[in-house]
N, C-alpha and C positions, 0 to 999 in steps of 0.2 A: 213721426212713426205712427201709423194704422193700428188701429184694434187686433187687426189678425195678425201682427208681425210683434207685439207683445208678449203674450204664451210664449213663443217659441225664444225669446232673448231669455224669460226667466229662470225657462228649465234649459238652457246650457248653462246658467250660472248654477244652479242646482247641480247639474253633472261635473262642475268641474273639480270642489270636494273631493267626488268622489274618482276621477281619474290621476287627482295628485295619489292618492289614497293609493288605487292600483299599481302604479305605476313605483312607488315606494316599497311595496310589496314583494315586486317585481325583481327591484334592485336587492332586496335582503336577502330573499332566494337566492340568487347568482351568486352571492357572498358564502354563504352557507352551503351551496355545493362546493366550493374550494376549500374548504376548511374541514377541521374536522373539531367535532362536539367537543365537549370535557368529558359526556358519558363516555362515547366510542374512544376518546382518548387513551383514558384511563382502562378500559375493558382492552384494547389493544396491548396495553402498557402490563397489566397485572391478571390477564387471561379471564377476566371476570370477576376479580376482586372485589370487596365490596368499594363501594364507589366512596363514600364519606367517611371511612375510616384512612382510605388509601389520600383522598385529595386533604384530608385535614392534617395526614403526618410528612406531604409533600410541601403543602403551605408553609406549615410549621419549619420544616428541617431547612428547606431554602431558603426563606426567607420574601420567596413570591407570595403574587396573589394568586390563587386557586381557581380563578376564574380563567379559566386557556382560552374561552372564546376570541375576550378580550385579548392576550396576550398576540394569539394569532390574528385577529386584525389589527393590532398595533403594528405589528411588524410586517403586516402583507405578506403574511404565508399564502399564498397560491397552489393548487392541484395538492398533491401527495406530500407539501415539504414536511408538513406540521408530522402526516405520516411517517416520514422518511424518520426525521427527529426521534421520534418517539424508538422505532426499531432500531437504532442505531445507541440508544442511549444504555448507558453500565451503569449501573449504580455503583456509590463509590463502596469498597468493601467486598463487591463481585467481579468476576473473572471473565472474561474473553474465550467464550468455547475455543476461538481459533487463532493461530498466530500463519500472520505474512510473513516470509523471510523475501526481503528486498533489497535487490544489489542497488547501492549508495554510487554506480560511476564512478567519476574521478577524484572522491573522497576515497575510494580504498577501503569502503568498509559494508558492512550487511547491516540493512537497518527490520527494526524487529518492532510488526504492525500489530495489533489485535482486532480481529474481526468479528460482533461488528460497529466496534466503535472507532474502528481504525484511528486508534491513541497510536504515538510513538512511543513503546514500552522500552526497547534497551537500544543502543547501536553498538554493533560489535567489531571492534578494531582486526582489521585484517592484513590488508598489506603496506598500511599506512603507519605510523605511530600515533599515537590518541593519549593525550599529558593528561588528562583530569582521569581516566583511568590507568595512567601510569604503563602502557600499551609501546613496549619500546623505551622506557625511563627507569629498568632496572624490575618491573613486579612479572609475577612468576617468569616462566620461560618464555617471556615475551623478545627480548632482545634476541635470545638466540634461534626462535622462530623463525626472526627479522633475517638474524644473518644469515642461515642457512635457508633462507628462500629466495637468493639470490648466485648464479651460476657466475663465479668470475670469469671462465670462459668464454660468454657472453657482453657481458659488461660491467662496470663498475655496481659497489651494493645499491640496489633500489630501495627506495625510501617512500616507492608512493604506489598507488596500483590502478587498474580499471574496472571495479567490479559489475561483471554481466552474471546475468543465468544461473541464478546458483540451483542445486540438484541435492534431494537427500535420501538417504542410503536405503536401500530395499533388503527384504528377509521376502525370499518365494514371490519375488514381484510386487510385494503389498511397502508402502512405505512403513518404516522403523522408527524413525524419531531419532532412532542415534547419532547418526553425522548429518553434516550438510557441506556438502561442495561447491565453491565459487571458484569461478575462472577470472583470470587476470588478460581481459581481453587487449592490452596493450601490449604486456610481457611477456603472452605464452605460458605463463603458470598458473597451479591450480590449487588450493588453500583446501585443508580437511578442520573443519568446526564442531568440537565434543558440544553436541547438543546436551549433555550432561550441566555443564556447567555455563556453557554460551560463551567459549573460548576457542582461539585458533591455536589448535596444536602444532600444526606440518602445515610449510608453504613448498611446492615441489617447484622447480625450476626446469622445464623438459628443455631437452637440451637442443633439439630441431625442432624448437617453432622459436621465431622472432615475435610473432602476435596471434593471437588465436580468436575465435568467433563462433559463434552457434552453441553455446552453453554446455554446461557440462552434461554427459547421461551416461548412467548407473546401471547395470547390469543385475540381473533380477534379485543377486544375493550380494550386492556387492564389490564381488571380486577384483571388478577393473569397475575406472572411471574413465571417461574419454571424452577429449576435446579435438578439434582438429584447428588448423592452423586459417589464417583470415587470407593470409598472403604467402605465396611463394617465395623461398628463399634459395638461394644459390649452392644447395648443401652437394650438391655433386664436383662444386669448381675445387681446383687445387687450391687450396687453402682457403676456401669460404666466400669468395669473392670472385663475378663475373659482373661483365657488363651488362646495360640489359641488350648490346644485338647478338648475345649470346642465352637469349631467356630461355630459348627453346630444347636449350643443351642440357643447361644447369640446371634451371630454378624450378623447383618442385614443393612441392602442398605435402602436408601432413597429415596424419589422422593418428596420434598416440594415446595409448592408456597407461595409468599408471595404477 
């Protein structure tokens, strides 16, 4: 190697120091826009609280380390999750500004969310029986609920349900809190739930629908609830029953309220 081709080997070994350097830099940046601080955590979390009073009694009472940097690269939180977490979390001993009411499908019951930490807070037995809260096994007016939301006309007593859409009760358009309506999208009936106590009082049985669909809807005060029917039934043939190259004649759709 040449005198003049010297210099120029040393000072790229000079530079290279310093491009590991940048380049490490680089990489911690990127890390630290996905994530979010301990400060900004906790200022998220406590509205601006103090910062070492609030991470010393969260350390403490968890039983974590206070260090969430760490916590969130341990775990590869990415974009908003660390965010997401934090807005989503109740302490224990605090309350859920807001409750889901969620039809349960072919469990037959209403299941009851809090938002926003969407805990599963109660499930409420409706057209199903439910043994651990005695739903159908004799406690309050549960069995008789059961029975009398079943049309023997139709068919023998139902013991299970489909719950879709449930709908709760209006005063002047603005929702109540009072009841809440779920439709039994397999059997055509429609279940009224004392938001009082989080209990199914009346399971109705309408007596022209076979299955219903498109959820139940409330009336601004009220007065009627109304589902309509999924499928046409033969309610016009003599005695209930047509073929279908007779659909045209017979079988008709419902729209009732009760």
């Amino acid at each position: 190697m040449s005198d003049s081709e010297q210099p120029a080997a040393e000072q790229t070994e000079a530079e290279q120091p310093e491009a590991e350097q940048a380049e490490a830099e680089q990489a911690e940046a990127k890390r630290a826009s996905k994530t979010v601080s301990r400060r900004a955590a906790l200022g998220m979390l406590a509205g601006g609280v103090v910062v070492g009073a609030v991470g010393s009694r969260i350390g403490t009472s968890s039983g974590t380390s206070s260090n969430y940097d760490s916590i969130v690269g341990e775990r590869g939180y990415e974009g908003n999750w660390a965010d997401g977490a934090l807005k989503t979390f109740v302490p224990p001993g605090e309350f859920d500004p807001y409750f889901i009411f969620a039809s349960g499908g072919h469990s037959g019951q209403v299941f009851v969310i809090g938002a926003p930490s969407m805990r599963l807070l109660k499930v409420i037995p409706v057209f199903t029986r439910d043994a651990w809260q005695g739903y159908g096994f004799g406690s309050d007016q549960s069995e008789l609920v059961l029975n009398e939301g079943s049309d023997p006309a139709k068919s023998n007593m139902l013991g299970w349900g489909d719950t879709h859409h449930p709908a709760l009760s209006e005063t002047n358009g603005d929702y109540d809190g009072r009841w809440l309506y779920i439709n039994d999208r397999a059997n055509g009936r429609i279940a009224m739930i004392d938001l009082t106590d989080f209990k199914t009082k009346q399971i109705i049985d309408l007596p022209n629908l076979g299955s219903s669909h498109g959820g139940c809807f409330v009336t601004p005060n009220s007065d009627y609830v109304h589902i309509s029917s999924m499928t046409p039934s033969p309610y016009l043939a003599p005695g209930g029953y047509a073929p279908l190259s007779d659909y045209s004649k017979y079988y008709r759709g419902a729209s009732p309220a009760s």
